[in-house]
NULO-501124 format. One record per residue (C-alpha): residue in one letter; x, y, z. Coordinates in steps of 0.05 Angstrom, whole numbers, plus 32768, in hexadecimal, padded with zeros to 4 digits. Example, Ala and Ser with C-alpha at 12.3 -4.5 7.8 and 13.67 -1.06 7.14 Angstrom:
// residues 2
A80F67FA6809C;S81117FEB808F;
//
This chain:
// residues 784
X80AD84837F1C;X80BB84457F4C;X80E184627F8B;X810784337FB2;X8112843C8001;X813A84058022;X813B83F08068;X816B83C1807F;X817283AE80C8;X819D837280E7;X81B38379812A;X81D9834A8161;X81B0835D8193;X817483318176;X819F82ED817B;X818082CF81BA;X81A9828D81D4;X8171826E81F4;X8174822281EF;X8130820B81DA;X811581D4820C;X80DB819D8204;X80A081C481EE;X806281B98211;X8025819D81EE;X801281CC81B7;X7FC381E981BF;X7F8881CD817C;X7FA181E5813B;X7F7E82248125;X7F87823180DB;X7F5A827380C4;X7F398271807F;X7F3582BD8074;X7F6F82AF803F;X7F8D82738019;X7FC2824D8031;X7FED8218800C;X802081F18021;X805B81E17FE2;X807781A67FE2;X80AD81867FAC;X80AC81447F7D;X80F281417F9B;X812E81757FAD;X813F81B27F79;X80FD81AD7F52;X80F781EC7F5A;X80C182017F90;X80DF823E7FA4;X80DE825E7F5F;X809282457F5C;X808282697FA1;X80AB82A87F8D;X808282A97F4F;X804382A17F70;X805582CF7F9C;X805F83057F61;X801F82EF7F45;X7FFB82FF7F82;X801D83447F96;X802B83657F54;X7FDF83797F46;X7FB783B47F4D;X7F9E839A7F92;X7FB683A07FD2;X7FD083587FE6;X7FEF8332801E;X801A82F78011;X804382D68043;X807782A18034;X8091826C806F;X80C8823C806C;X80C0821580A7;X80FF81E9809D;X814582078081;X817D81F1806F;X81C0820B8057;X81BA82468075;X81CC827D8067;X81EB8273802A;X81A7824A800C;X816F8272802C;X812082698006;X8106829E802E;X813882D48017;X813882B87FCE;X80E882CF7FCF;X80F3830D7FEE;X812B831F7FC6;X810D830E7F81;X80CD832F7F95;X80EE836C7FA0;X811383677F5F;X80DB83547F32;X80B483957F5B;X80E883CA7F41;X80EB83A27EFB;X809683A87EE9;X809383E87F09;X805683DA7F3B;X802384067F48;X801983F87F92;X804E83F77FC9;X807083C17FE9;X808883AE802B;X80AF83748029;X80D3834F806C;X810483188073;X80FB82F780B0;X812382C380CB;X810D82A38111;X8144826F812C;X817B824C811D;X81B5821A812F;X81EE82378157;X821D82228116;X81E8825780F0;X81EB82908128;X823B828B811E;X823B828D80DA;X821082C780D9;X822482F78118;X826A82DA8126;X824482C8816C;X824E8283819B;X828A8258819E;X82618214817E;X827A81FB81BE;X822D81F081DA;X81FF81E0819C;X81B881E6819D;X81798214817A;X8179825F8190;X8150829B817C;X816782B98144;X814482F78132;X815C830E80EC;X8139833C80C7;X81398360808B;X81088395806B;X810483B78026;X80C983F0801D;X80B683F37FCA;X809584347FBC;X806D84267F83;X804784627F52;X800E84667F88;X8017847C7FC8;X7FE7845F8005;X7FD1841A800C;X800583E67FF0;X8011839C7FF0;X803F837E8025;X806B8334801F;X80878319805C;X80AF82E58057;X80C582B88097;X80F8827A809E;X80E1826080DB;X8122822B80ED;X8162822C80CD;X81A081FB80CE;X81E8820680A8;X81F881CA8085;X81D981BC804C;X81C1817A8052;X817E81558067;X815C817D809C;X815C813F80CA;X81AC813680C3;X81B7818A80CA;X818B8182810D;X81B181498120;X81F481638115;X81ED81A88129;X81C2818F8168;X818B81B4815E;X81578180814B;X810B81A18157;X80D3817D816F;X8099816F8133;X80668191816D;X809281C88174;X809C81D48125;X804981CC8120;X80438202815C;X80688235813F;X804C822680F5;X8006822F8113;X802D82738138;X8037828B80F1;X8006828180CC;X7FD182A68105;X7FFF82E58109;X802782E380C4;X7FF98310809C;X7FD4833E80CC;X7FBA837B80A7;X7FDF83B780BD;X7FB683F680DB;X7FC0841B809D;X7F9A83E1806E;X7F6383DF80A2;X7F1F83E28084;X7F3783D58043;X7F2D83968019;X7F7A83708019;X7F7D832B7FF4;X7FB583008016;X7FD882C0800B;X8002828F8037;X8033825B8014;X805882278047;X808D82178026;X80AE81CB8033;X80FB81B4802F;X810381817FFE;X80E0814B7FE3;X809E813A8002;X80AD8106802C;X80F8811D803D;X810281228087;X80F3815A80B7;X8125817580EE;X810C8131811D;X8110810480E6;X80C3810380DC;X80B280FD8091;X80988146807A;X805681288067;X8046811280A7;X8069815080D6;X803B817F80AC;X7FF9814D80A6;X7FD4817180E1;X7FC581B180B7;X7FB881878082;X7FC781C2804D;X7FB081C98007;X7FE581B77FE6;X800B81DB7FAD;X803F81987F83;X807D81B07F60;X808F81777F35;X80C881637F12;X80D181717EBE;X811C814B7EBB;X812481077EA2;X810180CD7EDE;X80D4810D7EF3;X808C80E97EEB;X80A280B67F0F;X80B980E67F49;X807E810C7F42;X804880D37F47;X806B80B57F79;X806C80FC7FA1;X802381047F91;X800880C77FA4;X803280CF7FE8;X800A810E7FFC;X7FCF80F37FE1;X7FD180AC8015;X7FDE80DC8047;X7F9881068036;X7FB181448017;X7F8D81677FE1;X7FB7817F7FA4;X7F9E81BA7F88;X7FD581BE7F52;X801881967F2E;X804281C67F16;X809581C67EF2;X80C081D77EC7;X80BF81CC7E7A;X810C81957E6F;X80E8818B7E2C;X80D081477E39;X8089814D7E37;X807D81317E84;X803F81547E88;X801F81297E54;X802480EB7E6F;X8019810C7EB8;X7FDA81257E9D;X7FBD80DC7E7E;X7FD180B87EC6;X7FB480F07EED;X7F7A80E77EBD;X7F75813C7EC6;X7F6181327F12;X7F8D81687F20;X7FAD81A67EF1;X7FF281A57EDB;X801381DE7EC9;X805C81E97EA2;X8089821E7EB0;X80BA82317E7E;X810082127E83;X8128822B7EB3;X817282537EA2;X81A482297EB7;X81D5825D7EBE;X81DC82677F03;X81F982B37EF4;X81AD82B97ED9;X817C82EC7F0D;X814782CE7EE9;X811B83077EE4;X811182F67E94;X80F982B17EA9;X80CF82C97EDC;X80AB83007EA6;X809882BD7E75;X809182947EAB;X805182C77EC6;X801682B37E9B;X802482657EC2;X802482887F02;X7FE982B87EF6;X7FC0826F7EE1;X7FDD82517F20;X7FC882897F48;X7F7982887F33;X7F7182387F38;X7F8F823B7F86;X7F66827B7F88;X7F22824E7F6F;X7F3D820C7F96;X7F4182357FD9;X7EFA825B7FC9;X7ED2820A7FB2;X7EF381F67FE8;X7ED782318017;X7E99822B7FFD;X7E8E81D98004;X7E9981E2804F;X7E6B8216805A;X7E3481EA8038;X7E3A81AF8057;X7E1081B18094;X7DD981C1806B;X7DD78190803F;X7DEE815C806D;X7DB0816C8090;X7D8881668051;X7D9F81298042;X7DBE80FC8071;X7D9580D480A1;X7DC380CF80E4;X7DC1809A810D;X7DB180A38159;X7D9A80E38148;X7D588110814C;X7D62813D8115;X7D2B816C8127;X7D5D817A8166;X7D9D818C8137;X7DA581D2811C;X7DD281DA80EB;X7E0A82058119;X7E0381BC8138;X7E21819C80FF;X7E6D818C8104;X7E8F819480CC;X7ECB816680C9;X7F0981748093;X7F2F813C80A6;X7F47811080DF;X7F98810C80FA;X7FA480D7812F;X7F6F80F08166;X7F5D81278149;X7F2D813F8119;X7F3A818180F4;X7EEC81A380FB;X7EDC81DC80D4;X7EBC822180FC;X7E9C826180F2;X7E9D828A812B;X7E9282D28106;X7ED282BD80EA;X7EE5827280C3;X7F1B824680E0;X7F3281FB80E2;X7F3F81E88128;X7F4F81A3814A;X7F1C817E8168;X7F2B81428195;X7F0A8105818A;X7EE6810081D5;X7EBD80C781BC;X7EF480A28198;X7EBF80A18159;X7E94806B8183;X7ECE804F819B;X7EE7803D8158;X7F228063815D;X7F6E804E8176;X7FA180608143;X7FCE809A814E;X7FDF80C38111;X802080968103;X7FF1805980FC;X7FB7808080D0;X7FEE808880A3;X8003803A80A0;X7FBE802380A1;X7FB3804F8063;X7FF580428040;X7FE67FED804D;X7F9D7FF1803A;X7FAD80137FFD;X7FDA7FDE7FF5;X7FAA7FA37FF5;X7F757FCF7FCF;X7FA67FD17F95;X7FBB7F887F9E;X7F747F637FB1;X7F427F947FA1;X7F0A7F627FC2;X7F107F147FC3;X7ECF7EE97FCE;X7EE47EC28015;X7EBC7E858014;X7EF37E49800B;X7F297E847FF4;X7F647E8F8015;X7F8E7ED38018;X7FBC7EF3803E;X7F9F7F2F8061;X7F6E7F008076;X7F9B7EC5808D;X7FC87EF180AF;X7F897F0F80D9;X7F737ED080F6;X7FB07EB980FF;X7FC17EF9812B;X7F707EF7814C;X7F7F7EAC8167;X7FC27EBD817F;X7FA67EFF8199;X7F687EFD81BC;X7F537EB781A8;X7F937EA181CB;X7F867E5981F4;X7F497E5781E1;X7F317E688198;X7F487E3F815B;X7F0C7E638125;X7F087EA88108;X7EC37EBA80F1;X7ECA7EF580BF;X7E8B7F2B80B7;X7E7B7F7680B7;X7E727F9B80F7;X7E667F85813F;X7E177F7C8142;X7E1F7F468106;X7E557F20812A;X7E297F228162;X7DF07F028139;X7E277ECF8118;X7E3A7EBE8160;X7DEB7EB68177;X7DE97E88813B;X7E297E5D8152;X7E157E5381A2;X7DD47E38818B;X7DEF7E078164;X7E227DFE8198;X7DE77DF681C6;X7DB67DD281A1;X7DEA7D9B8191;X7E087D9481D9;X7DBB7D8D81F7;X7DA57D5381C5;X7D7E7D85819D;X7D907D80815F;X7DA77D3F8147;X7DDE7D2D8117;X7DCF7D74810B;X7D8A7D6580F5;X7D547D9780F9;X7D177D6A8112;X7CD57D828121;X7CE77D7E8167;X7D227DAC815F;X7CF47DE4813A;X7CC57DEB8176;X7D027DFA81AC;X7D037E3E81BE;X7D497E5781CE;X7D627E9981FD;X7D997EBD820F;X7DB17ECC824D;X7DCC7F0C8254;X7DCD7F4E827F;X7DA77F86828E;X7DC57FBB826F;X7DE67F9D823C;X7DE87FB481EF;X7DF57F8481B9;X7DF17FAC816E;X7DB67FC5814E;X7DA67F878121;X7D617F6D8134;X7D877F24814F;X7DB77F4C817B;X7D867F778199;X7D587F3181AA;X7D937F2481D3;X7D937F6281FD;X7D677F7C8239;X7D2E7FAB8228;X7D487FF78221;X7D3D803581F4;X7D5F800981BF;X7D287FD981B4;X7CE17FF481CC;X7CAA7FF88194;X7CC4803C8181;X7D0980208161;X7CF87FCC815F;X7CB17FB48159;X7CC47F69814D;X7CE57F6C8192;X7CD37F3981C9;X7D167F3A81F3;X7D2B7EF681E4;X7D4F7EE08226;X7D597EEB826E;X7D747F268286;X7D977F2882C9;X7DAA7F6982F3;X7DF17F6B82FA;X7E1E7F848334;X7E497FBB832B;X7E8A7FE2833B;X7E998022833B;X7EC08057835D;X7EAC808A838B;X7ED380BA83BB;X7F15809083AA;X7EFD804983BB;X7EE38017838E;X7E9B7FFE839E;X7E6E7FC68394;X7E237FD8837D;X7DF87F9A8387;X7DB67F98835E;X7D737F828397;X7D777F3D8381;X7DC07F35839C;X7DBC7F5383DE;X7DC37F1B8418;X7DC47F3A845B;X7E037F0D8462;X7E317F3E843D;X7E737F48845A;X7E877F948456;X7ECB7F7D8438;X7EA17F6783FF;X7E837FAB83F4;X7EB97FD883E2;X7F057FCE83C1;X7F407FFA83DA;X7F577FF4838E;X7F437FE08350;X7F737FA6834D;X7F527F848386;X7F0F7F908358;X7F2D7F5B831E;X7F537F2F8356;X7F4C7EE58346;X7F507ED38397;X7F0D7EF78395;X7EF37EB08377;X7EFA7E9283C1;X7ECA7ECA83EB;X7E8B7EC68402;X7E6E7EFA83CE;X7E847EC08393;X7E5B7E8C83B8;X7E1E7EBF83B5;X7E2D7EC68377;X7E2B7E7F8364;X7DEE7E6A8389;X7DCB7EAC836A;X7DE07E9A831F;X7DCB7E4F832C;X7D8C7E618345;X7D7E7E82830E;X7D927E5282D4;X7D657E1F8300;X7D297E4682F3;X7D347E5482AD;X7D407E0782A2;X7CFB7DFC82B3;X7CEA7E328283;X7CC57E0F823D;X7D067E40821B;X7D477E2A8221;X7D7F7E568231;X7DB07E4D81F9;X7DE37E778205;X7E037EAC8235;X7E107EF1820B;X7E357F2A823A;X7E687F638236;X7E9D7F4F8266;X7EB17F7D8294;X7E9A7FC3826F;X7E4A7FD2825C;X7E5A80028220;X7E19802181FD;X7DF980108244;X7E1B8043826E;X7E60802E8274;X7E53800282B3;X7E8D7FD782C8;X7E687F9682D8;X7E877F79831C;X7EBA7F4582F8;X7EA97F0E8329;X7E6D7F038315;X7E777F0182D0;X7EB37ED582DD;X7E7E7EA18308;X7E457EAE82D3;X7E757E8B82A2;X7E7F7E5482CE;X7E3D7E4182DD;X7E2C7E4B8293;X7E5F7E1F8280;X7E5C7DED82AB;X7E0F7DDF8295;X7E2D7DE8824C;X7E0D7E23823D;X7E3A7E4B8202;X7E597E85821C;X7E577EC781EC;X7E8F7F058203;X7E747F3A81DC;X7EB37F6781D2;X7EA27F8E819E;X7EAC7FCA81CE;X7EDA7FAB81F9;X7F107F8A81D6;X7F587F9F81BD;X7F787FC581F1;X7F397FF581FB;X7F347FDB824A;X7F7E7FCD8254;X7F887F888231;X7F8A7F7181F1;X7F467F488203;X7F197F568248;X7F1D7F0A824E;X7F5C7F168269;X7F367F47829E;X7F097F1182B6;X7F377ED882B8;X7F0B7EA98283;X7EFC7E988247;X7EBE7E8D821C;X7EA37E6881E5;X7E9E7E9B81B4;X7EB57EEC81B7;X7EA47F208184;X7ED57F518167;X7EC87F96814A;X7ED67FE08144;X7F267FEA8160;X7F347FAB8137;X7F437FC980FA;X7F5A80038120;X7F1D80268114;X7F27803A80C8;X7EFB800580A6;X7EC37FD880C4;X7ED37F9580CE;X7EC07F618105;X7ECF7F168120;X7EAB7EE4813F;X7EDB7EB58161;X7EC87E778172;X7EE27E348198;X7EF37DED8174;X7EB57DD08194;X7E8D7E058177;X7EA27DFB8136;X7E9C7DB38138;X7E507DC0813D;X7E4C7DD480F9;X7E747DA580D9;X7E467D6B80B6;X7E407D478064;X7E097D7B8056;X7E187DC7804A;X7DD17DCB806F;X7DF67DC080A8;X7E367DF8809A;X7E237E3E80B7;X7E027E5F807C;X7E127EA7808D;X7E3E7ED9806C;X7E407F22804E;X7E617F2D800B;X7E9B7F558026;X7EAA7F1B805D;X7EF27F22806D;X7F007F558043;X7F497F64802B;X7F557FB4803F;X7F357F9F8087;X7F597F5D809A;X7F947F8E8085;X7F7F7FC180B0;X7F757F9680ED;X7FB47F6F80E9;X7FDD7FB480E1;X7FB17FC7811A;X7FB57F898145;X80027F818145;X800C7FCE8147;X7FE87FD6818A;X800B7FA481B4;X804F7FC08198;X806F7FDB81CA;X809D80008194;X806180228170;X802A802181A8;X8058804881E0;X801A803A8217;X80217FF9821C;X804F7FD18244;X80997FB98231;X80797F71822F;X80447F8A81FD;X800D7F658232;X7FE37FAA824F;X7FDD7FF3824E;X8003801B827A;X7FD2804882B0;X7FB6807C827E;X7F8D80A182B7;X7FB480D182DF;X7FA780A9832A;X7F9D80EF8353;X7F6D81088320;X7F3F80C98324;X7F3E80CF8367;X7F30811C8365;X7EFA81158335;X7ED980D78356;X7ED681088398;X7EB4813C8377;X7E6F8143839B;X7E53814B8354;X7E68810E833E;X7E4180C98349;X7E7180948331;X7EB6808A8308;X7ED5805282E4;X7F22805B82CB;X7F3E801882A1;X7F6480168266;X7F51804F823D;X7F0E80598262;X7F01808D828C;X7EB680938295;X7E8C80BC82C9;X7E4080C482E3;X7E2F810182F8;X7DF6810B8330;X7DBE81258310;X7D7381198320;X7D32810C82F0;X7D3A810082A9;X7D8B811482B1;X7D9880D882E0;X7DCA80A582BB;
//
C-alpha cells in the first residue's frame, strides 16, 4: 500500500528584497561527470520540452533503484501561473501514487528569485514602486512512501529566475527591470549543478544513479534575460544536448533549422525527439539527418487542456525508457572517449616541439572544446570534472576572438564552405578573397602596399617573400637582366640580413634566413649554413619602473650620453624626435659600417628580413625601435629590400593594427599570419610593394613567380580574416580598442607593471599591446 505524507511549506519570511548588483567575475566552470547532464532545448516555443523532461524524469525515478534526478529552469517566465519546474514536480508526484512505486520519494519545488511584479503576485509583498530581482525563496516538498521502507529516490526540482509576464525572457527582464547578467545566470547554473544532487547521509555508501536536465525557455536561439541568444548565454558548459522537435505542419523545417543552430555553435545532440501530428516528420528528418542522430516519436499529445495526462504519459513510457538508455550510453561513450585519449594520443601523435619521452600521460591535456579564451579541459583528480582553462599562450599566439566572434567566424565560414567549397586561385576571382586584399592594403598595406600574396602559414610567406626581395634585388643591382638568368647571375650568392635572435618559420628557406639557435643546429637542420649576416641588436626593457636601453659590445662608444641609456616611459621609447640624438648617429655609422664590409663580401646581401619591434620565438625581446627604424634607412637607401616579418607581430597583437606603425616606416614586403584569420584556420600574406611586383612582370611565365600551394587563398580563410580584420578595429565589437578604431587601449594595469618589474626576482618586463612578458633571474641552464 502506497502511503502518502505531504509537506508543504511557504513562508514570507524567505522573500529577501535585496537588489542584485553587478556580479563580479564568475571563477573556471567546473562541471562534475559523476552523473549525466543534459541541457533541453526546443525546435521552437510549445514543442513540448517540459512533458519530454517530466517523462524522462519518470523514466529515471520510477525503477527499482535508488535515483537522483534534478530538473533546472534557469529562465522563467509567466510566473506563477506557467511554472516548468512545478509542472515536473507535480506530475512526478502524480504518476508516483498512479504506478504504485516501490521506493520512496522526496520531491522539492524550489524556486530561487524573481521580479518584484512576481514576489507581489505571490506574497501580496512590495508596492512595484522600486523594480528590480530579489531573493525569493519558495519552496515546496512532497514525501512518497512507497511499499519499501529505507533508501528511496529523491527529485528536486529548482527555477532559478522568474519574471510575470509571459513574454520573451529579454522583454519580461526589460519590463519588470530585472534584466540578469549572462555571467551571473552561468554562475549560479554552475551553483546548481555542484550542489543540486548531493547524496543525503542516509544514501551514503550506497550506489545512487542520478540525472541533471537544464531545461531552456523557448526556442533555441530565443533570447535570454540580457538579450543574449540562449545558444550562446549557455555555450560555456557546452552541454550534451537533449532536441525536442516539432511534429505540426512547417516542423522539419523548424527543427533543422534549430539543429543545425546548436550544431554551428559546437553542441553535440545526443537525441531529436516530438510528438506524433500524423505527418510522418520523422521520415524525412531521418533521410536528411542521414541517421547521424536518433529520433524518437512520442504519441500525440491530448489536446484537451482539462486532460492530467497521466494516460499519455503511461503509452508515452516505452519512448522515454529508449530515450533514457541512449543518453544513458551517449553520457557513458562519451565518458569513456575522454578517459582514453591521452593514451592514445601518445601512441599516436607525433607533437611538435616536444620530447615525448618527457610527457606522461597525467601530462596530457585533454581539451573538450574552446569558448572565446577559454578552453573547457577535461580532469581527474580522484574525481572527473570539466573545468575552464585559460588560454595563457593564446594557442601560439593564434588566438584573438572572443566567444561572440568564434561564433561569427563559424556561422560565415560555414557560409562560404557551403557556397565555394574550394576554388583553384590562379587567374580566378572570388569574393572572400577580393574582399581580403582589399581590406590587407587598406589595413596594414596602407601607403605603401598595392599586392596581396596568398599562401598557407607564416614560414611559407616568409619563403614567398625571400623569393620576391631577391628578385627585387637582383633586378635593381643589374643582376639579372631583362629578367634573364645568365650564367653570371647563377654564380651570385645572395644573404640576408637579419638579427640575432630572430625566428623566421620552420621551413628550411626561412630558417637560412635566421641566426644560428636550437632551431637549426645538426640535431633539427643538417642542410643549414646560416645564410646571412646576423647583427646583435639593442634592446629595451623595463626594470624597477624605468625603461632601459641594453646595448650589445659592438655598440658601446664611451661617448654615450646617460639620457640615452634609460626612458622615463615607454612613449619616449617609440618617440620619432629620438631620430635627431646622438644614439641615432651611432646607430647609423654602426649599421653603415657594417653593410660596407659585407659589400666587399663575394655574397651579396639581398635583402633585410626582421621582426620589428617584438622577437617572438626568440625570447620576446623588444628590439630598441630606433635602430630598426635607421636599419631600414640605410637598407633602403642602398636599395636593399626590406622584409617586416609580422607573422607574430601584426593585427593589433602589439597595440596597432601593423608594428609598422610602431617604428614609424615602412618596408618592401611584410608577412601576415596566425591572428589574421582570427586564429581559427591557417592562412598567411605576403604583401608586397608596386616596385616589387614589377620585377616579375615580363612576356615569359619563366619570369612570373612560380610558387603556390593548392589551397592558395582559400575561401573559408579569406572569410575568416576579413570577418577578423574588420571585427578587430571595430570599436563596436572590439570594446579595447579606441573610439577611432586606430590602437588598443592600456591592457596592463600601470601599478602592477611597475610592481612586478620591482620585484628583486624579476630580471626584465615588457608590457605593449596584449604583451606582457617577463625574465626571471635565474642562473645556469635556467638563465633566459
Amino acid at each position: 500500500m502506497l502511503r502518502l505524507r505531504r509537506n508543504f511549506h511557504f513562508s514570507r519570511h524567505f522573500l529577501l528584497l535585496k537588489p542584485f548588483s553587478t556580479a563580479a567575475p564568475p571563477p573556471p566552470l567546473h562541471l562534475p561527470l559523476s552523473h549525466p547532464t543534459y541541457i533541453v532545448w526546443g525546435s521552437n516555443t510549445s514543442v513540448g520540452k517540459t512533458l519530454v523532461s517530466a517523462g524522462l524524469a519518470s523514466s529515471f525515478l520510477l525503477s527499482d533503484s535508488p535515483s537522483h534526478f534534478l530538473f533546472l529552469k534557469p529562465i522563467q517566465t509567466g510566473f506563477p501561473s506557467d511554472s516548468d519546474s512545478r509542472f515536473v514536480f507535480h506530475k512526478l508526484s502524480s504518476l508516483y501514487r498512479r504506478r504504485h512505486a516501490r521506493l520512496s520519494l522526496l520531491a522539492s519545488d524550489h524556486v530561487l528569485n524573481a521580479s518584484l511584479p512576481v514576489l507581489n503576485t505571490v506574497s501580496g509583498c512590495g508596492d512595484g514602486s522600486e523594480l528590480a530581482m530579489c531573493e525569493l525563496g519558495r519552496y515546496e516538498e512532497q514525501r512518497l512512501v512507497g511499499e519499501e521502507s529505507g533508501l528511496g529516490s529523491r527529485l528536486i526540482c529548482k527555477t532559478m529566475y522568474a519574471w510575470k509576464e509571459a513574454v520573451s525572457p529579454h522583454l519580461a527582464a526589460e519590463r519588470e527591470s530585472g534584466v540578469v547578467d549572462d555571467a551571473l545566470v552561468i554562475q549560479s547554473l554552475q551553483s546548481c549543478l555542484n550542489s543540486g544532487l548531493g547524496v543525503s547521509g542516509e544514501s551514503e555508501g550506497a550506489e545512487t544513479r542520478a540525472m541533471c536536465l537544464v531545461e531552456t525557455a523557448g526556442g533555441v536561439a530565443s533570447p535570454g534575460p540580457s538579450g543574449s541568444l540562449q545558444c550562446d548565454l549557455y555555450r560555456p558548459f557546452r552541454l550534451p544536448c537533449l532536441l525536442v522537435g516539432d511534429g505540426r505542419l512547417g516542423g522539419i523545417s523548424g527543427t533543422i533549422s534549430a539543429y543545425e543552430t546548436l550544431k554551428l555553435r559546437g553542441y553535440d545532440v545526443a537525441a531529436i525527439i516530438f510528438a506524433d501530428n500524423g505527418l510522418e516528420n520523422e521520415v524525412v528528418l531521418s533521410s536528411h539527418l542521414r541517421d547521424r542522430v536518433p529520433i524518437l516519436v512520442l504519441p500525440p499529445i491530448p489536446v484537451d487542456i482539462t486532460d492530467d495526462l497521466m494516460d499519455w504519459f503511461d503509452n508515452s513510457q516505452k519512448v522515454f525508457d529508449s530515450l533514457k538508455e541512449i543518453m544513458l550510453s551517449a553520457y557513458s561513450k562519451r565518458l569513456n572517449g575522454l578517459r582514453e585519449m591521452p593514451k592514445k594520443a601518445k601512441n599516436i601523435f607525433w607533437w611538435p616541439f616536444t620530447q615525448h619521452k618527457l610527457v606522461p600521460d597525467e601530462a596530457v591535456t585533454v581539451i573538450d572544446s574552446r569558448c572565446g579564451e577559454n578552453f573547457t579541459v577535461f580532469k581527474d583528480q580522484g574525481h572527473e570534472f570539466m573545468t575552464q582553462q585559460f588560454d595563457a599562450c593564446a594557442s601560439w599566439w593564434t588566438q584573438g576572438p572572443d566567444a561572440a566572434l568564434q561564433t561569427e567566424l563559424a556561422s560565415d565560414m560555414g557560409y562560404a564552405a557551403a557556397r565555394f567549397g574550394h576554388v583553384m586561385f590562379p587567374e580566378n576571382v572570388y569574393e572572400p578573397a577580393l574582399e581580403c586584399a582589399e581590406l590587407l592594403l587598406a589595413g596594414v598595406g596602407k601607403d605603401w602596399a598595392s599586392r596581396v600574396y596568398f599562401s598557407d602559414n607564416g614560414s611559407t610567406a616568409i619563403e614567398i617573400a625571400l623569393k620576391m626581395a631577391f628578385r627585387k634585388f637582383s633586378i635593381d643591382h643589374g643582376i639579372l637582366d631583362s629578367q634573364e638568368c645568365n650564367a653570371e647571375a647563377q654564380r651570385t650568392e645572395l644573404m640576408v640580413l637579419a638579427l640575432n635572435g630572430s625566428y623566421h618559420g620552420d621551413t628550411l628557406g626561412a630558417m637560412e634566413a635566421q641566426a644560428p639557435s636550437c632551431y637549426t643546429g645538426f640535431l633539427q637542420q643538417p642542410w643549414y649554413s646560416g645564410r646571412g649576416v646576423f647583427l646583435d641588436p639593442p634592446t629595451v626593457y623595463m626594470h624597477g619602473g624605468k625603461w632601459y636601453l641594453s646595448l650589445p659590445v659592438g655598440l658601446q662608444p664611451e661617448t654615450l650620453r646617460l639620457e640615452n641609456a634609460f626612458f622615463n616611459s615607454r612613449d619616449e621609447v617609440f618617440d620619432e624626435k629620438r631620430d635627431g640624438s646622438d644614439l641615432a648617429e651611432i646607430y647609423s655609422a654602426y649599421l653603415s659600417q657594417q653593410l660596407s664590409y659585407s659589400s666587399k663580401s663575394k655574397s651579396l646581401l639581398g635583402a633585410l628580413i626582421m621582426e620589428p619591434v617584438i622577437q617572438g620565438a626568440g625570447g620576446m625581446h623588444m628590439v630598441d625601435p630606433l635602430f630598426q627604424r635607421v636599419l631600414v634607412k640605410e637598407c633602403q637607401d642602398k636599395k636593399i629590400p626590406v622584409i617586416f616579418d609580422e607573422v607574430f607581430t601584426g593585427f593589433w597583437r602589439l597595440g596597432t593594427e601593423t608594428a609598422a606603425e610602431l617604428l614609424h616606416c615602412v618596408p618592401d614586403i611584410a608577412c601576415f599570419a596566425k591572428l589574421m584569420t582570427g586564429g581559427i584556420i591557417p592562412l598567411s600574406a605576403t604583401l608586397a610593394s608596386n616596385s616589387v611586383f614589377e620585377s616579375f612582370i615580363g612576356d615569359s611565365k619563366l619570369a612570373a613567380l612560380l610558387h603556390g600551394h593548392s589551397y592558395s587563398a582559400h575561401a573559408l580563410g579569406c572569410t575568416a580574416a576579413a570577418k577578423s580584420i574588420k571585427w578587430f578595429k571595430n570599436p563596436q565589437t572590439n570594446l579595447n580598442i579606441n573610439s577611432e578604431g586606430t590602437s588598443l587601449r592600456e591592457l596592463w594595469d600601470e601599478n602592477l607593471v611597475y610592481e612586478i618589474s620591482s620585484h628583486p626576482a624579476v630580471k626584465r618586463v615588457v608590457a605593449l599591446g596584449t604583451l606582457f612578458a617577463l625574465e626571471l633571474q635565474a642562473d645556469g641552464s635556467n638563465a633566459g
